[in-house]
Backbone as CSV, one residue per row, in Angstrom:
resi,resn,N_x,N_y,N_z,CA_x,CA_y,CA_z,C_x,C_y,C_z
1,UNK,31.124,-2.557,27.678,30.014,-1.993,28.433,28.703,-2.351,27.746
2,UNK,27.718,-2.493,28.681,26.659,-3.259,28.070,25.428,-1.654,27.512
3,UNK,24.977,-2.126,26.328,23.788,-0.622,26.178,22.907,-1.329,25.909
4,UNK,21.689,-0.732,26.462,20.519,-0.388,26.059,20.112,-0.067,24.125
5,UNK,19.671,-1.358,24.109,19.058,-1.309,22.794,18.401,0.356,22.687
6,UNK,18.252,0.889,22.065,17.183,1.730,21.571,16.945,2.197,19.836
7,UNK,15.903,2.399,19.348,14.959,2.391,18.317,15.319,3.837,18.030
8,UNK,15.655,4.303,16.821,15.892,5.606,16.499,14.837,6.057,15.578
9,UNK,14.864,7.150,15.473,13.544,7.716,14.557,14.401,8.719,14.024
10,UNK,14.197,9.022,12.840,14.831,10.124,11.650,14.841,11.320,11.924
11,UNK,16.142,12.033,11.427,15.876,13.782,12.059,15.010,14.010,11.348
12,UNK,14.053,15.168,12.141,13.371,16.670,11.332,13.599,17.553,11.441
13,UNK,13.888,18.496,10.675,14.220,19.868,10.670,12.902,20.660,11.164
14,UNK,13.065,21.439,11.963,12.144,22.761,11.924,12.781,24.121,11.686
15,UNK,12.124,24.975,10.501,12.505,26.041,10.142,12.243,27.144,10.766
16,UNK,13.100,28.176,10.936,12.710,28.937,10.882,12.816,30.311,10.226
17,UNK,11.552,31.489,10.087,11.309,32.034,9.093,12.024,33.401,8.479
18,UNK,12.117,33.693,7.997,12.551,35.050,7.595,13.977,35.622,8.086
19,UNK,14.773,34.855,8.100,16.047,35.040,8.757,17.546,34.527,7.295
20,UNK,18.393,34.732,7.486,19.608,34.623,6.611,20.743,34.384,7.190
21,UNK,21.741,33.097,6.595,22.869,32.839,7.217,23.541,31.871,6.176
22,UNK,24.571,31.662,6.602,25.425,30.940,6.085,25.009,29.555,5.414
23,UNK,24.039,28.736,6.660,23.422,27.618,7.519,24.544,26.318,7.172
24,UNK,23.972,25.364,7.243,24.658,24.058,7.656,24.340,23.323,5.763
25,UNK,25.108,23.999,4.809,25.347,23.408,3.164,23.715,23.477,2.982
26,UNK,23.455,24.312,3.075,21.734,24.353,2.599,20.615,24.180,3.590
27,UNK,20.795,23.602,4.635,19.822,22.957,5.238,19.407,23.469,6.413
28,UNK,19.020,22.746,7.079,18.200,23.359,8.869,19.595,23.058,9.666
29,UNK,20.211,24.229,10.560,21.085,24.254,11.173,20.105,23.382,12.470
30,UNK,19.049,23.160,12.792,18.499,22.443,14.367,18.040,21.491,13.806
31,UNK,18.029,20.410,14.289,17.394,18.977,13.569,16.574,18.515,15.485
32,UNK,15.562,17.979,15.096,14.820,17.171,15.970,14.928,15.683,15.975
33,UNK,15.458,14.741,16.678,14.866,13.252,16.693,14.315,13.063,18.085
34,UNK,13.142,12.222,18.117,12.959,11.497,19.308,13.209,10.063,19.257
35,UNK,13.327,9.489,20.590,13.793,8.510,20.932,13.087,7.742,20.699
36,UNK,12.991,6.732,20.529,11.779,5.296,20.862,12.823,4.456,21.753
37,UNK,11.375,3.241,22.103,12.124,2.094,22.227,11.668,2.239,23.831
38,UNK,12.988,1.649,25.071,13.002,1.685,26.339,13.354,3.498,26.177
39,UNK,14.244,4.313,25.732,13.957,5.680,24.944,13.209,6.636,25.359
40,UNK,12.137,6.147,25.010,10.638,6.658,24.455,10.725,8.147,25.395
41,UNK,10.538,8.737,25.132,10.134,10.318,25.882,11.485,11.005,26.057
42,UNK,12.727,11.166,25.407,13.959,11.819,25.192,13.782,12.199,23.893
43,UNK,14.023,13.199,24.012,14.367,13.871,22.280,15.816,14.712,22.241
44,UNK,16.026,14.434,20.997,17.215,15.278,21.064,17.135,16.325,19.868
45,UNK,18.097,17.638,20.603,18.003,18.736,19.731,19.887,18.372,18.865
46,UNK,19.847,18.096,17.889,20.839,18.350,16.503,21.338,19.996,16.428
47,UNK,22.475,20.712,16.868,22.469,21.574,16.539,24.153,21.337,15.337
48,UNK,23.790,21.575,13.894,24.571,20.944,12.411,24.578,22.642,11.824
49,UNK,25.828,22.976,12.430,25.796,24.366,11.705,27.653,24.486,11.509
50,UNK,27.790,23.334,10.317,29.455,22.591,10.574,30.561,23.767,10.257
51,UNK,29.972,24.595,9.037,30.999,25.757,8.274,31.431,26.918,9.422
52,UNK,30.518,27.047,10.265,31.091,28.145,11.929,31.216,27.329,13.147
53,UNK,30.982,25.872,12.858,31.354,25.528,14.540,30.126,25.430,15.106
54,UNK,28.780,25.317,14.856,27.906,25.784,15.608,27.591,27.114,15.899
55,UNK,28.347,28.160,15.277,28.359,29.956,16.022,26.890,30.011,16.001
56,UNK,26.624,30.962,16.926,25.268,31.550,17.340,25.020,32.502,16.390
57,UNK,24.373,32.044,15.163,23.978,33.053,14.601,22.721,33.253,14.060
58,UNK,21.883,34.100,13.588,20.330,34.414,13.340,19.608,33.358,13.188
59,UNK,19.875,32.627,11.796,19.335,31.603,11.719,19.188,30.118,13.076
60,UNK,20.218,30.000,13.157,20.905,29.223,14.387,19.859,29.667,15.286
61,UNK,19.782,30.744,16.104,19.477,31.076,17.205,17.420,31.294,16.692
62,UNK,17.119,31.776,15.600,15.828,31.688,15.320,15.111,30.061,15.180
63,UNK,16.065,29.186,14.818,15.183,28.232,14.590,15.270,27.141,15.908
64,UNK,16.505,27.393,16.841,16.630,26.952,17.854,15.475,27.473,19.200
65,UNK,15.006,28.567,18.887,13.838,29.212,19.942,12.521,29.022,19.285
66,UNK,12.122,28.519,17.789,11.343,27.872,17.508,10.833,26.257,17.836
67,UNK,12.243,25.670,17.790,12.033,24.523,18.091,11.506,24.250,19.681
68,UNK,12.630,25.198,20.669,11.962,25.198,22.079,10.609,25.605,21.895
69,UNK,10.165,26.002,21.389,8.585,26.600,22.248,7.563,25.688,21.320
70,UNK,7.913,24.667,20.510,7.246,23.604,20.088,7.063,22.334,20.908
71,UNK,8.537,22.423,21.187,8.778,21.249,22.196,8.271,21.277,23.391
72,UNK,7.949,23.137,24.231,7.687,22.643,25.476,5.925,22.570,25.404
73,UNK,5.514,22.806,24.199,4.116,21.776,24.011,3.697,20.603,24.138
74,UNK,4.969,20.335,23.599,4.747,18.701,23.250,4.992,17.874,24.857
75,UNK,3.934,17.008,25.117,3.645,16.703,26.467,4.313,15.143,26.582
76,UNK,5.037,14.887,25.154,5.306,13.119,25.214,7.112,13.679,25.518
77,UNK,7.695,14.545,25.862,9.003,14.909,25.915,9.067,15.232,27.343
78,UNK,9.777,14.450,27.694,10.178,14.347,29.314,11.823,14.708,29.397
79,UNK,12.632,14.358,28.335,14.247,14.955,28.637,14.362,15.509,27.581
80,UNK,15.594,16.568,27.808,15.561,17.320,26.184,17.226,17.286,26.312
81,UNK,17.575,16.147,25.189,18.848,16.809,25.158,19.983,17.561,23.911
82,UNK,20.862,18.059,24.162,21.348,19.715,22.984,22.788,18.041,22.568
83,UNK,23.073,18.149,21.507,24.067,17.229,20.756,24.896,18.201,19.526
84,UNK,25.461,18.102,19.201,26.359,18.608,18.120,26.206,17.174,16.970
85,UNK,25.830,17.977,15.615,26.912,17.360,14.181,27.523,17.329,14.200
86,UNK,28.746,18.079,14.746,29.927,18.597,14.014,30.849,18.029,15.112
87,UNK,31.391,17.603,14.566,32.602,16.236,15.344,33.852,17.373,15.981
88,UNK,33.828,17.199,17.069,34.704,17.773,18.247,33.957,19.388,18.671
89,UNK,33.523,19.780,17.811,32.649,20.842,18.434,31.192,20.834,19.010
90,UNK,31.098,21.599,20.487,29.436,21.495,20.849,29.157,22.759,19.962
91,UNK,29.685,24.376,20.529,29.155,25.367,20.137,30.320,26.337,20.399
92,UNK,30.415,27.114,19.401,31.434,27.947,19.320,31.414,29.043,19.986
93,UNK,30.316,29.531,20.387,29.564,30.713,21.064,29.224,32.042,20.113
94,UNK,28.840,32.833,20.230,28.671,34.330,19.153,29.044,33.888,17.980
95,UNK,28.460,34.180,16.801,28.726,34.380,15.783,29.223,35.618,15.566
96,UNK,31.055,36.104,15.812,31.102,37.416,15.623,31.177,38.061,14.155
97,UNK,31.738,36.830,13.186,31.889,37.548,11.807,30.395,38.141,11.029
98,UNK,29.194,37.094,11.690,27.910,37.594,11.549,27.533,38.824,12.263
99,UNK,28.415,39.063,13.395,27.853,40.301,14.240,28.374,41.163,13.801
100,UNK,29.343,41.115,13.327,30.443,42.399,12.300,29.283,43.098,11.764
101,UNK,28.607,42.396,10.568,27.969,42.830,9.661,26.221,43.697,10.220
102,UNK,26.449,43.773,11.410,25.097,44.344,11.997,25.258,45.828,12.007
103,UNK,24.154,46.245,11.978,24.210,47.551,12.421,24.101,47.834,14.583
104,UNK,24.410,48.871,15.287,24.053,48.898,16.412,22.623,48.413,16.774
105,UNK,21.896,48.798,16.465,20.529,48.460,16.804,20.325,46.823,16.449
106,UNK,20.831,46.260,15.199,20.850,45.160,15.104,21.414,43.920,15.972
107,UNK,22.550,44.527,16.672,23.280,44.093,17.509,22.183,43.594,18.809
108,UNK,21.940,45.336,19.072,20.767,45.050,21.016,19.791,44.324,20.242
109,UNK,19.653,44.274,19.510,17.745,42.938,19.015,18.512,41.967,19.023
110,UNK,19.591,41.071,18.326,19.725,40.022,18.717,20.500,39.403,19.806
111,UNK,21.221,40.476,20.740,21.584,40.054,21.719,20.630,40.074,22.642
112,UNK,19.575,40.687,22.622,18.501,40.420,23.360,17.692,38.954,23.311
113,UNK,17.484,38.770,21.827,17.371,37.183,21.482,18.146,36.161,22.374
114,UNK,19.034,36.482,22.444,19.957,35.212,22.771,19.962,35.549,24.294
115,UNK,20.119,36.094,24.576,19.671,36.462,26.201,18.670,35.322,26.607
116,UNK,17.330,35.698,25.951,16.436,35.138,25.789,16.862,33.486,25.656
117,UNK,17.495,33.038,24.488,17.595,31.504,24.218,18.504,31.013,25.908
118,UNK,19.574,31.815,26.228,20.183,31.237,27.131,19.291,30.797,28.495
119,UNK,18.256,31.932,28.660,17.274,31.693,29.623,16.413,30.129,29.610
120,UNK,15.764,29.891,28.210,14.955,29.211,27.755,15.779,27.414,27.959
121,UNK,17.488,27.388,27.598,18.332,26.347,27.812,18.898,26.281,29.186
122,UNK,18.273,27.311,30.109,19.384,27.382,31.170,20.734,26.864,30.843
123,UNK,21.664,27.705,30.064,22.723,27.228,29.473,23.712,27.880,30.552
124,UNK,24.960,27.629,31.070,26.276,28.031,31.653,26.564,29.350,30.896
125,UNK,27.545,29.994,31.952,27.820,31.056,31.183,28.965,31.095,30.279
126,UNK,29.319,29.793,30.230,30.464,29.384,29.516,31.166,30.169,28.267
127,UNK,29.743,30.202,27.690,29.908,30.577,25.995,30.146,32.103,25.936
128,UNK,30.372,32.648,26.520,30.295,33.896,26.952,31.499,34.577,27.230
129,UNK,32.463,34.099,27.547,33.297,33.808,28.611,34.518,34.543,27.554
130,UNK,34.939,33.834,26.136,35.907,34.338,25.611,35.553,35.763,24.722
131,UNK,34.293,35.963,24.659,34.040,37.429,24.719,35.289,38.456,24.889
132,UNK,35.762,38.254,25.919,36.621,39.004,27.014,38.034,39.897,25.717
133,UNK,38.141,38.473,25.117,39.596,38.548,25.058,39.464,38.864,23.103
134,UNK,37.936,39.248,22.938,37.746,40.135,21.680,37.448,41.096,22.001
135,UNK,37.668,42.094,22.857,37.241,43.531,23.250,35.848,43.650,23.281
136,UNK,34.903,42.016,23.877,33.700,42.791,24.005,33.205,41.975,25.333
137,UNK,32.119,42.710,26.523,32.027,41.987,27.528,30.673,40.866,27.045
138,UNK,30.706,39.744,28.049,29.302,38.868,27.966,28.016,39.637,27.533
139,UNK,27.552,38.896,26.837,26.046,39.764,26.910,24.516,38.876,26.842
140,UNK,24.638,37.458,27.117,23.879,37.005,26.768,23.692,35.850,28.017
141,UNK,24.526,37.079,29.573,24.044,36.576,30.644,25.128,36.017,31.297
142,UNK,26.641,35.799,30.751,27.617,35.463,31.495,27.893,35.948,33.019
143,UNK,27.807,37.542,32.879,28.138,38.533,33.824,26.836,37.838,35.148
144,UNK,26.058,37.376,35.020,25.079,37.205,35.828,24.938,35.432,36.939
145,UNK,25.141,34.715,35.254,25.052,33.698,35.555,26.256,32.850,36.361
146,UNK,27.673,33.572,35.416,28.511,33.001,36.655,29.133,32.874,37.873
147,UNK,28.774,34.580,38.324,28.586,34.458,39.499,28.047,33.959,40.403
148,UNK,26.913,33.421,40.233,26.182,32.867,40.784,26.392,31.207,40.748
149,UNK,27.143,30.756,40.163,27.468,29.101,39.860,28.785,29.270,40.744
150,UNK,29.867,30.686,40.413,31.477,30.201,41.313,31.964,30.640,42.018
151,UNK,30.731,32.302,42.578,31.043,32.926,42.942,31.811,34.127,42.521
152,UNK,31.606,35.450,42.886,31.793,36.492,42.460,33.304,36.715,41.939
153,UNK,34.593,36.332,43.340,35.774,36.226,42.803,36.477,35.980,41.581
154,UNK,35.742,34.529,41.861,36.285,33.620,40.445,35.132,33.748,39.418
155,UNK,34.058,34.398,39.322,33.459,34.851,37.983,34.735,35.941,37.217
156,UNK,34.889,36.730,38.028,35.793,38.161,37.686,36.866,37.632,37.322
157,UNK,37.452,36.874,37.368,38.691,36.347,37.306,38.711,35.807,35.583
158,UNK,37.982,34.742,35.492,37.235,34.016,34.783,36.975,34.782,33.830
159,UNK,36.553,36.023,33.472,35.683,36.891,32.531,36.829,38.084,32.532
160,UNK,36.965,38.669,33.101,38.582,39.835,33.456,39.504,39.305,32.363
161,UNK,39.698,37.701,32.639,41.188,37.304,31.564,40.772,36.427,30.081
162,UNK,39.229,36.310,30.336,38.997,35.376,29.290,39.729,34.159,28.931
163,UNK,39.518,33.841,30.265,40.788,32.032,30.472,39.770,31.452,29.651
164,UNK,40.155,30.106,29.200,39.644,29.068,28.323,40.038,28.075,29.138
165,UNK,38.602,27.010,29.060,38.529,26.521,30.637,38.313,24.914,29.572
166,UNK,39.483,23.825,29.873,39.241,22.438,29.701,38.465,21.938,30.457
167,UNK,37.908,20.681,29.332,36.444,19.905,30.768,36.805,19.459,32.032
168,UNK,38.161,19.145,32.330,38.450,18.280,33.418,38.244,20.220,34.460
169,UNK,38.644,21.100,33.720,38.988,22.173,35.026,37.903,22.643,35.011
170,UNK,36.409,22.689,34.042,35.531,23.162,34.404,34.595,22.252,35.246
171,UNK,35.093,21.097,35.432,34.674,20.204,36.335,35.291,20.214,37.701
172,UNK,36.397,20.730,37.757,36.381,20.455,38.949,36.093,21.932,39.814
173,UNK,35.985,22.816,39.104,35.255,24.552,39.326,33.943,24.221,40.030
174,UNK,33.547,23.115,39.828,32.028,23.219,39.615,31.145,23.950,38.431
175,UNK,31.607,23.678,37.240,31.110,24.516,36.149,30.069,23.784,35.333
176,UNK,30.793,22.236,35.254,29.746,21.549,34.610,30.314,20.176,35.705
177,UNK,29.019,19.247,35.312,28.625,18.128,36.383,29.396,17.182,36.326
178,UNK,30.079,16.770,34.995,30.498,15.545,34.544,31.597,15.801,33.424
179,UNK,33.015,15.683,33.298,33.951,15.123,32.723,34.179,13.748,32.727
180,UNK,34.395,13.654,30.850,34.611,12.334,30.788,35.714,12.351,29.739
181,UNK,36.517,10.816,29.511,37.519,10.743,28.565,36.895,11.027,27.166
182,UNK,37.539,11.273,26.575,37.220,10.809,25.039,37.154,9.840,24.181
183,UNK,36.117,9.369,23.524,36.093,7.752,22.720,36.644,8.380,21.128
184,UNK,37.093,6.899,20.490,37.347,7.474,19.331,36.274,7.708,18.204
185,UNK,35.010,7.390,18.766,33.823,8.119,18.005,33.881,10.044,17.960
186,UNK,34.079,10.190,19.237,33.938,11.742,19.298,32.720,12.268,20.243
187,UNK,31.923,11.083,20.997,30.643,10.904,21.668,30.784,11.057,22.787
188,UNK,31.793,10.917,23.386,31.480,10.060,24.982,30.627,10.702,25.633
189,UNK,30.943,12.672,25.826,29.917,13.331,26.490,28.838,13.464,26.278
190,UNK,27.889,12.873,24.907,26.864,12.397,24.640,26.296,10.863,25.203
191,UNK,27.191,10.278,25.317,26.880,9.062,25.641,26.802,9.057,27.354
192,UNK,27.579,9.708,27.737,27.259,10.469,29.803,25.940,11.435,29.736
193,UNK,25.876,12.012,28.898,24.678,12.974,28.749,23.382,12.181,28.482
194,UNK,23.638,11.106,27.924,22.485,10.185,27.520,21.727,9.189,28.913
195,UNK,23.214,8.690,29.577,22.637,8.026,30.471,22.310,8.654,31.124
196,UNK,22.673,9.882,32.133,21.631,10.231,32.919,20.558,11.162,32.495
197,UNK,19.878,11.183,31.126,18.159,11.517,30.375,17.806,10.163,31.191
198,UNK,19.024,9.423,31.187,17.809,8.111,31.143,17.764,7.972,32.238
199,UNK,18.166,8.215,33.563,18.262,8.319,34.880,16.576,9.015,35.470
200,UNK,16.827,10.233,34.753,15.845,10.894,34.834,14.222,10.734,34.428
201,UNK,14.429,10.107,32.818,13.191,9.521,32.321,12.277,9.008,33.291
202,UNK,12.266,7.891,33.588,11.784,6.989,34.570,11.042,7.896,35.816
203,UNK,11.435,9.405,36.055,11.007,9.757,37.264,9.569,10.666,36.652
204,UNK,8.777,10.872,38.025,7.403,11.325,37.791,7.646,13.063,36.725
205,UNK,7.175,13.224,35.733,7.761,14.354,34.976,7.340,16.283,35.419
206,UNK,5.895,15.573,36.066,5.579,17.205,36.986,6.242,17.528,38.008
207,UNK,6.769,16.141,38.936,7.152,16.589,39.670,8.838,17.304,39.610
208,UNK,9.569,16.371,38.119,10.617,17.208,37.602,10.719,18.905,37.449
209,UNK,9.100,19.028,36.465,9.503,19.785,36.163,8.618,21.173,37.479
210,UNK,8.222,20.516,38.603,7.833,21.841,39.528,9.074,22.083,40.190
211,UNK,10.232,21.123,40.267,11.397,20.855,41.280,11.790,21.714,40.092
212,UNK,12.029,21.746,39.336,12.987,22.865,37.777,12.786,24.083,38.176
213,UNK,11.505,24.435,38.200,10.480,25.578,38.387,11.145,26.228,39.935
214,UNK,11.165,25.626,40.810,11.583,25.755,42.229,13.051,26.255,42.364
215,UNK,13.430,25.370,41.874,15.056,25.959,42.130,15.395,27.255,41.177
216,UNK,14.921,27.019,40.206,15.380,28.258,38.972,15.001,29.210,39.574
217,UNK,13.818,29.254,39.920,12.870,30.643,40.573,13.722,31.166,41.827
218,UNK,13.742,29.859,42.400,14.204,30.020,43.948,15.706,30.880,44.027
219,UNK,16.085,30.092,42.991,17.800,31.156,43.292,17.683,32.304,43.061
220,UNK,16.992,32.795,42.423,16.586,34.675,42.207,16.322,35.528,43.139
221,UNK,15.582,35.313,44.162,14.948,35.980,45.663,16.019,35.454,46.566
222,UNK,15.666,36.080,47.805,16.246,35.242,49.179,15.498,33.934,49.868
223,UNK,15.927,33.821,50.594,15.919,32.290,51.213,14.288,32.004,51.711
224,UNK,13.600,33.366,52.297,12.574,32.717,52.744,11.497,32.524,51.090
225,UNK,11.537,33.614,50.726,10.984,33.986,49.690,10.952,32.638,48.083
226,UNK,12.232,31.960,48.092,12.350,30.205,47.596,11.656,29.722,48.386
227,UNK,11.684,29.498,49.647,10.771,28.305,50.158,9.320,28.630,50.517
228,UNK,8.725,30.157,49.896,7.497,30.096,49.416,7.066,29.449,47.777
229,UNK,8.273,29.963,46.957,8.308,29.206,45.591,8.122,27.689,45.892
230,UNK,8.859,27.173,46.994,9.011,25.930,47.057,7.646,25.146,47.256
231,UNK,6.779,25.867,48.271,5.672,25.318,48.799,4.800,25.791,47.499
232,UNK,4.498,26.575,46.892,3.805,26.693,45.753,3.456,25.469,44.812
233,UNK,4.911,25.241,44.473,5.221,24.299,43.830,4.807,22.708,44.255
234,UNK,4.977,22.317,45.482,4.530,21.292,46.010,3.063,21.147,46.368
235,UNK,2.165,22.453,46.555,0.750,22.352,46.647,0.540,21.880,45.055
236,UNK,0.940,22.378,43.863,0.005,22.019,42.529,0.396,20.443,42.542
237,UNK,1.948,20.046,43.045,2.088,18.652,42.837,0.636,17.350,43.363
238,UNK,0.364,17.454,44.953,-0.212,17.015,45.547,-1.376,16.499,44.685
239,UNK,-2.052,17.335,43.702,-3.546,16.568,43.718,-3.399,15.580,42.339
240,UNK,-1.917,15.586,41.877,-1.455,14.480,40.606,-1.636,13.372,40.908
241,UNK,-2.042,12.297,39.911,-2.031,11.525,39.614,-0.953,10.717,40.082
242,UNK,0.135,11.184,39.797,1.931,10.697,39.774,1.703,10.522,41.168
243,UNK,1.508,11.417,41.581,1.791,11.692,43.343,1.217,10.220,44.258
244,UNK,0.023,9.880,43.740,-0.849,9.264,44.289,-0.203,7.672,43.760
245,UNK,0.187,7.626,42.755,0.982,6.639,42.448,2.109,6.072,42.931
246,UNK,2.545,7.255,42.812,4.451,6.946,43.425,4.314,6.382,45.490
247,UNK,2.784,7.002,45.259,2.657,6.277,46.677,2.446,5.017,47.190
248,UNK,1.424,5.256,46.315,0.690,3.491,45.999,1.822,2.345,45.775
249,UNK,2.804,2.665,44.913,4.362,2.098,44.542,4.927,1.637,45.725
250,UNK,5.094,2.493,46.456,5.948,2.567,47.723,5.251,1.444,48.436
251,UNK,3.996,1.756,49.219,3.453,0.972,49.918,2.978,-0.936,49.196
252,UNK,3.203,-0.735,47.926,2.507,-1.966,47.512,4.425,-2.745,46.980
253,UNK,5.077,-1.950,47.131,6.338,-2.384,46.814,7.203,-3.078,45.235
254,UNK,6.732,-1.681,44.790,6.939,-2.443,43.000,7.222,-0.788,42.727
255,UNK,7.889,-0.650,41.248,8.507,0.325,40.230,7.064,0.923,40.298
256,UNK,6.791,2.621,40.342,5.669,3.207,39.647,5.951,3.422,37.876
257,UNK,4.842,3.776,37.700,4.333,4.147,36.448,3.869,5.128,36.319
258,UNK,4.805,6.433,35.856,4.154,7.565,36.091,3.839,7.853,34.411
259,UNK,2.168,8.783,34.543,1.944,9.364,33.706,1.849,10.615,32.462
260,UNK,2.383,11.565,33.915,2.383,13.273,33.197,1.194,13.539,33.824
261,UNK,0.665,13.411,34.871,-0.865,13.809,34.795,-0.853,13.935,36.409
């Protein structure tokens, strides 16, 4: 299979502060690289937290909601994508041996956190899911989110038995978009995850992200009430730059060049 050259740039860690954990042999459990090259405007989030699997824990989850709210500053990042260190694992979900050690109150503050991060990743309710089958229910949005992806039945079902769901069956649930084989790197779903950033790259990025804005919003209300979100969303598009381009494209018959603007 043929790839796309691309230009790598070195992880960075971003810290974050006042928090305690196990972490990844000393270091920043979230690492940052961006892309260069044909690339250019993909970054990827490193989540290297190898001794738990990735578990969601303080540190983990503090420096991972630091890094988001840096990133959605940063105006040269058009795809964002989540990768694992740790060879055969994405994310383990809860850190429960860390949650052991909480007090109650400690517990509702950081499950409130992570509530929070799941919002911020629009993440599946996946991680959530084997909760079940440690005597404790979802809390960081399962109960919400998967109903709404499989329907109420098969959420209950799903969360009731704390099934453990392979990629091929959460693919064909409709749970996640894309099952793929396994390479003997340990990549492949990075390497499917990669090509379509890059699918996406190329497209006008406001108008990505008002269409993000639209649907996320939109599934919350009823039907008429989205396709006021919807039109909202398409009035701020109109007086862009992109807009006026992607037109100009069309009619003059060549690739646009969109800016962010």
């Amino acid at each position: 299979m043929l790839r796309v050259l691309c230009l790598l740039r070195p992880w960075r860690p971003l810290r974050a502060r006042g928090c305690a954990s196990d972490g990844a042999a000393g270091g920043s459990e979230i690492q940052v690289r961006a892309l260069a090259g044909p690339d250019q405007g993909i970054t990827e989030i490193l989540m290297n937290r190898p001794r738990a699997r990735n578990a969601l824990g303080n540190v983990f989850v503090s420096e991972l909601l630091e890094t988001l709210a840096q990133l959605r500053e940063d105006r040269q990042v058009r795809v964002l994508l989540f990768r694992s260190g740790v060879k055969g694992v994405f994310c383990a979900g809860a850190d429960l041996k860390e949650r052991e050690q909480m007090s109650e109150a400690e517990v509702g503050v950081f499950v409130q956190r992570l509530r929070g991060l799941m919002n911020d990743i629009a993440s599946s309710a996946i991680m959530g899911l084997i909760e079940t089958t440690r005597g404790l229910l979802p809390g960081a949005g399962g109960t919400q989110r998967l109903p709404r992806c499989l329907g109420v039945a098969l959420a209950k079902e799903l969360i009731f038995t704390g099934r453990r769901l392979s990629g091929t069956e959460a693919n064909a649930l409709g749970l996640v978009n894309h099952a793929v084989a396994q390479n003997e790197e340990g990549d492949a779903a990075y390497h499917r995850a990669r090509a379509l950033a890059q699918e996406i790259l190329p497209q006008a990025p406001i108008a990505v992200r008002l269409g993000k804005v639209a649907i996320d919003r939109g599934m919350e209300v009823d039907i008429a009430s989205g396709m006021a979100i919807e039109g909202m969303c398409y009035a701020q598009n109109i007086p862009t730059r992109d807009r006026l381009e992607g037109m100009a494209a069309f009619r003059e018959k060549r690739p646009p060049t969109f800016v962010g603007e």
